[in-house]
C-alpha positions as CSV (number, residue, x, y, z in Angstrom):
1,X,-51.3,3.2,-6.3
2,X,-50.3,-0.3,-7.6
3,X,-46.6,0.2,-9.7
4,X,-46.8,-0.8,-13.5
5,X,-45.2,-3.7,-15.3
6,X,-42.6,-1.6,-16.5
7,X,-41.8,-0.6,-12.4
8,X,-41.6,-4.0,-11.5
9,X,-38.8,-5.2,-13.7
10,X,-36.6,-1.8,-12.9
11,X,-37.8,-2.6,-8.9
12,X,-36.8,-6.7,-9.8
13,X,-33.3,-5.1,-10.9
14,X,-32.7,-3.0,-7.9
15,X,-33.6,-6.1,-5.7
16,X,-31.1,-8.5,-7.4
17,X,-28.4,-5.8,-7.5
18,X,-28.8,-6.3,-3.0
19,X,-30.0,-10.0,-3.5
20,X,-33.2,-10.1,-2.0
21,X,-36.1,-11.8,-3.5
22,X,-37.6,-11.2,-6.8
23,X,-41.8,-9.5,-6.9
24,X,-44.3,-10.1,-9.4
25,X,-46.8,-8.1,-10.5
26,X,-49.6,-10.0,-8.3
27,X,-48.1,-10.1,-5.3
28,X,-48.6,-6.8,-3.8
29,X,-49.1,-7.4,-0.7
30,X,-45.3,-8.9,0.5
31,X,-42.9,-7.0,2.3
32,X,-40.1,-6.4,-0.5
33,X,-43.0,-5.1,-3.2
34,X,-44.6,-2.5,0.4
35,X,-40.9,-0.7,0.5
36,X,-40.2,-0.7,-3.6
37,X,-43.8,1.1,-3.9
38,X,-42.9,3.0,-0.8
39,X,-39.6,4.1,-2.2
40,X,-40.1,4.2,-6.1
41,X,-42.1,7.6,-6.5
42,X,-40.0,9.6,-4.0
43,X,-36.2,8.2,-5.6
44,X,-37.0,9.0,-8.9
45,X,-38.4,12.7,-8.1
46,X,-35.4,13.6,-5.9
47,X,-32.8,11.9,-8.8
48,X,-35.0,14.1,-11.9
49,X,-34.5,17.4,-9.1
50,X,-30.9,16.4,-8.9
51,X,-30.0,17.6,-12.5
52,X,-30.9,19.1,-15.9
53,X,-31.9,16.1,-17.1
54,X,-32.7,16.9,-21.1
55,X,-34.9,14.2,-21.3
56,X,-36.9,15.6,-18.9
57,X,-36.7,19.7,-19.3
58,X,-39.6,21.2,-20.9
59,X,-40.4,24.6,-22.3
60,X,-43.7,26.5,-21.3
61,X,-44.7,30.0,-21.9
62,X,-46.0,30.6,-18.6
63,X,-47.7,34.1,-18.6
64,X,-48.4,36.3,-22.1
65,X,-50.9,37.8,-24.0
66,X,-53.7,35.9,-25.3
67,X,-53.8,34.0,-28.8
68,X,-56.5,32.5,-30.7
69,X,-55.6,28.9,-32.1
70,X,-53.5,28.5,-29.3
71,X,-53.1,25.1,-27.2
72,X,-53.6,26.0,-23.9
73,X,-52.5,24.2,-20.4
74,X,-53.9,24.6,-16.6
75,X,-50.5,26.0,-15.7
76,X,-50.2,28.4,-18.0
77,X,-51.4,32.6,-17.6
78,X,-52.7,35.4,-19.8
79,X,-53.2,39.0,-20.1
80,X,-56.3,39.9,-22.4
81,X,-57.9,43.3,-22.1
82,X,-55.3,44.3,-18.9
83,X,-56.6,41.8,-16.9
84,X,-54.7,38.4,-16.0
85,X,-56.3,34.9,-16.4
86,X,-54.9,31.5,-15.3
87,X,-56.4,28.5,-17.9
88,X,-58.5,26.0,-15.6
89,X,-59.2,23.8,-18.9
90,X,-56.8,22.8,-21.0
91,X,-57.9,23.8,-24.9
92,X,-57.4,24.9,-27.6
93,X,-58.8,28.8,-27.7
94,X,-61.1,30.2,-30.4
95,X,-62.7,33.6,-28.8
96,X,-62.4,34.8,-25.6
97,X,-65.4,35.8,-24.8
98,X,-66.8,32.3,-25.7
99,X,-64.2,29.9,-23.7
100,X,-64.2,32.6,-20.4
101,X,-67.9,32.1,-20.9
102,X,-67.1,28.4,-20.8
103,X,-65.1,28.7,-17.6
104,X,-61.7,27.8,-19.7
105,X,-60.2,31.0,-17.8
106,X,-60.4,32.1,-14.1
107,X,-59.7,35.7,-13.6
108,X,-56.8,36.3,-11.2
109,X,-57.2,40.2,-11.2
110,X,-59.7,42.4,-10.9
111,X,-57.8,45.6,-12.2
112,X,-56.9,46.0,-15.6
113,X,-53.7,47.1,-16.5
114,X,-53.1,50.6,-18.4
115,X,-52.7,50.5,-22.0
116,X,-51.5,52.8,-24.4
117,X,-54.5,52.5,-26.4
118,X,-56.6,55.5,-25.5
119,X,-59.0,54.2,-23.2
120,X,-61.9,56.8,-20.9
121,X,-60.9,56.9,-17.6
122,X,-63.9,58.0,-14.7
123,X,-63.0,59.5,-11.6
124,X,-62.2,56.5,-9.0
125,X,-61.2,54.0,-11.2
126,X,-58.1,51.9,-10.5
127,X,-55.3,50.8,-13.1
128,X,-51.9,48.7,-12.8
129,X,-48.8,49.7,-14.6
130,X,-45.5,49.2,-13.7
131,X,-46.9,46.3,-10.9
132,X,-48.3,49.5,-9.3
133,X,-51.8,50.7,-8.2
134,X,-53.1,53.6,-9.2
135,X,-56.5,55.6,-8.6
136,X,-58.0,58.0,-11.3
137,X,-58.5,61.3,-9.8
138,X,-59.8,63.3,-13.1
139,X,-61.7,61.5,-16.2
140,X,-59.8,61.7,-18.8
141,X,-58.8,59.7,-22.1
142,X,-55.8,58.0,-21.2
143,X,-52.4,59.2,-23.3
144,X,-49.0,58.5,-22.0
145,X,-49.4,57.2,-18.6
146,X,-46.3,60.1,-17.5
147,X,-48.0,62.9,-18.6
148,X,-51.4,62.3,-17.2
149,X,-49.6,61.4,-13.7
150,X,-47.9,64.5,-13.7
151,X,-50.9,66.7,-14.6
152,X,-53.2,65.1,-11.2
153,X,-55.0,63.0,-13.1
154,X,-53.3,60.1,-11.1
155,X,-52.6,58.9,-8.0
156,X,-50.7,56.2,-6.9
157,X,-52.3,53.9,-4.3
158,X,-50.0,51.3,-3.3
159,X,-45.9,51.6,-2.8
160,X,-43.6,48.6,-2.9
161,X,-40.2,48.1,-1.3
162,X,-37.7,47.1,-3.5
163,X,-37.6,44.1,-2.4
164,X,-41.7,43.6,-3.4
165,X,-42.9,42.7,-6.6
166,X,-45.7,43.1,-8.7
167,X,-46.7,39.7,-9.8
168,X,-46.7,36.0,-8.4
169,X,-47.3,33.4,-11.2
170,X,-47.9,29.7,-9.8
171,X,-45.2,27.0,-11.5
172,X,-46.8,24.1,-13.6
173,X,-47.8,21.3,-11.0
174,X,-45.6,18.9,-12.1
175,X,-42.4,21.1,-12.1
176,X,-39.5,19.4,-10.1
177,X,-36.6,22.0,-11.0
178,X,-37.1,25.4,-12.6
179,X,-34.1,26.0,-14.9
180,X,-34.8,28.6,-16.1
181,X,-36.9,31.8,-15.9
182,X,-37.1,34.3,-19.0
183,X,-38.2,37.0,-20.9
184,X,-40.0,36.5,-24.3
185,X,-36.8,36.9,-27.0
186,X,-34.2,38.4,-24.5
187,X,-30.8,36.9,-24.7
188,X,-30.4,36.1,-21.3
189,X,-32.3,34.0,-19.2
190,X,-31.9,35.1,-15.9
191,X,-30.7,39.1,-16.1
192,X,-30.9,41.3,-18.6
193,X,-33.8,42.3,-21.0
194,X,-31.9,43.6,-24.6
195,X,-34.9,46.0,-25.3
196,X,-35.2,48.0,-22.0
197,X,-31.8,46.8,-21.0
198,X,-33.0,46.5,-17.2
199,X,-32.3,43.7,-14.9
200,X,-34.8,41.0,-14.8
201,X,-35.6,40.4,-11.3
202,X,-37.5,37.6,-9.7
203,X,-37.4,34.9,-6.9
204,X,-39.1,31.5,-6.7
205,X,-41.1,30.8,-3.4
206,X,-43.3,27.7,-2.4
207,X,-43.7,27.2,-5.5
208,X,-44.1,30.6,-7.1
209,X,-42.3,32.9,-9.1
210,X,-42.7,36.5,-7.9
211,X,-41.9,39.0,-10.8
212,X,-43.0,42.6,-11.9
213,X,-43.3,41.1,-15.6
214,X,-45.9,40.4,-17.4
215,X,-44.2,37.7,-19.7
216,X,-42.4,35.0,-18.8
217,X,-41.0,32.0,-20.3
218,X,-39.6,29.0,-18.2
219,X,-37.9,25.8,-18.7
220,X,-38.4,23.2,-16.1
221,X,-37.8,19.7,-15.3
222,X,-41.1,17.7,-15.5
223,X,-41.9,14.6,-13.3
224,X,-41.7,11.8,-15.9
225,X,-43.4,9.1,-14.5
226,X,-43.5,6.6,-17.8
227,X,-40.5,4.4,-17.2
228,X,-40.1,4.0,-21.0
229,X,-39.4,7.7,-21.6
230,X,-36.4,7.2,-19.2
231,X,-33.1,8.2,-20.6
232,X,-31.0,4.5,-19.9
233,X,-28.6,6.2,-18.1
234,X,-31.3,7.7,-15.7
235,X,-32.7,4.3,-15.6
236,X,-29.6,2.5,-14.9
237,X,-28.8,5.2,-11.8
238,X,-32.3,5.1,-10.7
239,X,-31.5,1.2,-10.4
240,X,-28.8,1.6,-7.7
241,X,-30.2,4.3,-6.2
242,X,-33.3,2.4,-5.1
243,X,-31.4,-0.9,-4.4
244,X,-29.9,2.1,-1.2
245,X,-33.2,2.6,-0.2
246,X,-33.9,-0.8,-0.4
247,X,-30.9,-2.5,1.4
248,X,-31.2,-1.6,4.9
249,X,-35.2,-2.8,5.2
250,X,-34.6,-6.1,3.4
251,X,-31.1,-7.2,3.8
252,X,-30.4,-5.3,7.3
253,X,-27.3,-4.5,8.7
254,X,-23.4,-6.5,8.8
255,X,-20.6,-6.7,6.9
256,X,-22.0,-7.7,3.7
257,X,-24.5,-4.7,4.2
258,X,-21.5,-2.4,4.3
259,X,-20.3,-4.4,1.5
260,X,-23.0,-4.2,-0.9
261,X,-23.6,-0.5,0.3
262,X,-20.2,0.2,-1.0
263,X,-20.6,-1.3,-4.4
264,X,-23.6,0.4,-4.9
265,X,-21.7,3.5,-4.4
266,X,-18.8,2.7,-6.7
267,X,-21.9,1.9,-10.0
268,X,-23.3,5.2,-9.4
269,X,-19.9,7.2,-9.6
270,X,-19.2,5.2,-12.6
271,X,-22.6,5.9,-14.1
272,X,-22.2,9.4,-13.2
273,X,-19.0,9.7,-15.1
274,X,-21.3,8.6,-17.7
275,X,-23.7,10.6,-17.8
276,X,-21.3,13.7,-17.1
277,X,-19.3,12.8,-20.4
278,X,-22.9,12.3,-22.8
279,X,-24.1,15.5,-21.3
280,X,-20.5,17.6,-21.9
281,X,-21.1,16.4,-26.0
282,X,-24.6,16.8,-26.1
283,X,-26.2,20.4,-26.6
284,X,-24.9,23.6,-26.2
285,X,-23.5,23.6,-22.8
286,X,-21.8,26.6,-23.1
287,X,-21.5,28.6,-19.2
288,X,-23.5,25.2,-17.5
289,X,-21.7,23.1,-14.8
290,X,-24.7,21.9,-13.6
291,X,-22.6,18.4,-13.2
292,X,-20.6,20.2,-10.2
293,X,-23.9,20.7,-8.3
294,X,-25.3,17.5,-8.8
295,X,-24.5,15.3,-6.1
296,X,-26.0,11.5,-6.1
297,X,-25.2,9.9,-2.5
């Protein structure tokens, strides 16, 4: 993967900031142009993880129910009839039936999900509610899902430990950060749901947000690869960071290794002072001290 025009004159600046030679575009093939494509992807990746960059956050509505007229991604989930469906072509929906039979959804469960629309039950058949399995023991028409469970007509197939849950929802493939993890209109991102009032509990792994909801609404921070929709002061921070990862395999070790080393360090603190005072008078950063966690070596 060849870097952009754009790349080389942010990679030209990070080489004069540790005086080594200048790259152009053709020459590809040199040492100095090897360790700034080496370098470039990985430094700017780690430095958008480092912080809530608002250039950089966006909003998804990772799993809910599904919509017609709806612009639709390959990271995002719905629910339609009980079952769950992850989009595997991004679109614009019209009827369901028409884009599944298009393969614009792949189905991610096989058991639907009681409703409390009355649905016929048959003896045998299997239902999801509360991110637990059940089995139907008596064919009924479904009422409230209590009362039928209490009169036999249920049976419950699967226990969790508490520490289980129901659902495991895949984050958009080019989330660096999740920032936040929510349910549709609750007041609080991260705990408490101000209709049932219980806790909203989840954990991220590899990846993967493991939840017993069945909405969800995330903010991330996305991999912004197009230099030119770089906030400046990301830009002039990515600088110096790369000229680091640049100075020891072009300029070596010595004094004026520490030297420049040392400089570097004293830009980005500066820069980060920065950045910390636009980000305190931008937004609403009310309970955030993301600044104190950020840490740019």
């Amino acid at each position: 993967m060849a870097l952009t025009s754009e790349e080389f004159v942010i990679c030209n600046q990070a080489l004069g900031k540790i005086a080594a030679k200048q790259i152009v575009a053709e020459e590809t093939t040199s040492y100095p142009s090897q360790q700034c494509l080496l370098h470039f992807d990985q430094t700017r990746d780690a430095l958008l993880r480092s912080y809530d960059w608002p250039f950089a956050k966006t909003r998804l509505r990772l799993v809910s129910g599904w919509l017609t007229d709806t612009v639709y991604t390959t990271d995002q989930y719905v629910w339609q009839s009980g079952l769950l469906y992850k989009c595997a072509t991004a679109h614009t929906s019209g009827t369901f039936a028409t884009d599944l039979t298009a393969v614009k959804w792949t189905l991610q469960s096989t058991v639907s999900a009681w409703t409390t629309t009355p649905t016929t039950y048959v003896v045998g058949e299997l239902t999801t509610t509360n991110a637990l399995l059940y089995k139907c023991l008596v064919a009924h028409t479904g009422g409230t899902f209590a009362t039928d469970l209490a009169a036999g007509k249920w049976v419950l197939q699967t226990t969790k430990p508490t520490n289980v849950f129901g659902y495991n929802y895949d984050l958009p493939v080019n989330c660096l950060r999740l920032t936040k993890n929510f349910l549709p209109n609750s007041w609080n991102y991260s705990e408490r749901h101000p209709i049932s009032d219980q806790y909203h509990r989840w954990e991220l792994e590899t990846n993967t947000i493991l939840t017993d909801d069945d909405e969800v609404d995330i903010v991330y921070i996305d991999t912004i690869d197009t230099t030119t929709e770089w906030d400046s002061l990301f830009t002039e921070l990515f600088i110096c960071h790369l000229a680091k990862k640049l100075l020891a395999p072009l300029a070596g070790a010595g004094p004026g290794t520490a030297s420049l080393r040392n400089d570097l360090d004293i830009e980005i603190r500066e820069i980060n002072h920065k950045a910390r005072t636009v980000g305190s008078q931008e937004g609403n950063n009310s309970g955030s001290s993301d600044w104190n966690n950020a840490r740019y070596e």
